[in-house]
C-alpha angles and dihedrals in degrees: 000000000000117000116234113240137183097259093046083060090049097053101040081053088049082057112035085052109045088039108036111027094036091053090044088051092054106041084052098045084047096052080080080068087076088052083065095060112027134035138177142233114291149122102278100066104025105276080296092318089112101021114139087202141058104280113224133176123269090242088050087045100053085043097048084048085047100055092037088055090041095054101028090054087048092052091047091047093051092047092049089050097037104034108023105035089052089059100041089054093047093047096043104076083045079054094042088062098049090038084053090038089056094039092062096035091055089035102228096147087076092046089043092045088052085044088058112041089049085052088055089048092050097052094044088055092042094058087044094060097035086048085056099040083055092047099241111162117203102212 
C-alpha cells in the first residue's frame, strides 16, 4: 500500500486540474458552438418561419449541446494529457534551472530559509501557549 504524501496530492491535484477540469470548461463553454448553428421555436423568429438557421426541437437541441460538450471536452482533455503534459515535462527541468540560477542571484534561498525557520519557531511557541491554555501538563 502506497502512503499518501504531499507531493502525490499535488500531483494528483496538477492532473486532475489541467485534464479533467480544463477539458470539462471547455466542453461546457463549447456547448454555445451548437447555439451558432441550430435554434428552436420561439418568439423571436416565428415558431421557425423566419429562422436563419436550421430549427430544431428543444429536446434535439439540449442532446446535440450535450454530445458537443461531451466530444469536444474529451479532445481538449487528451490533448492536455498527450501533447501538453509531454512538453511540460521535457521543458521543466530546462525552468527548474533558471528558476535555481535567479534564486541564488537574487539570493532568495537565504530570505526563504529565515522565512522558514521563524515560521518553526512560531509555530513551536504557538503550540506551547495553546497546549497551556488547554491545561496540558507535560509530566
Amino acid at each position: 500500500m502506497a502512503l499518501v504524501t504531499r507531493k502525490g496530492i499535488a500531483r494528483y491535484l496538477y492532473e486532475s486540474l489541467t485534464g479533467n477540469f480544463l477539458g470539462f470548461l471547455i466542453g461546457m463553454s463549447a456547448s454555445g458552438l451548437v447555439s451558432r448553428f441550430f435554434e428552436t421555436k420561439g418568439l423571436r423568429n416565428l415558431w421557425g418561419l423566419t429562422a436563419k438557421k436550421t430549427v430544431v426541437s428543444k429536446e434535439t437541441f439540449g442532446w446535440l449541446e450535450w454530445v458537443i460538450a461531451l466530444v469536444i471536452g474529451f479532445v481538449v482533455f487528451e490533448v492536455v494529457n498527450k501533447v501538453l503534459k509531454a512538453y511540460i515535462q521535457k521543458e521543466f527541468p530546462k525552468l527548474k534551472v533558471r528558476l535555481f540560477r535567479l534564486l541564488i542571484q537574487k539570493q532568495w534561498h537565504l530570505r526563504l530559509r529565515d522565512l522558514s525557520s521563524n515560521v518553526r519557531a512560531k509555530r513551536v511557541s504557538l503550540y506551547t501557549m495553546m497546549s497551556m491554555r488547554n491545561g496540558t501538563k507535560s509530566e
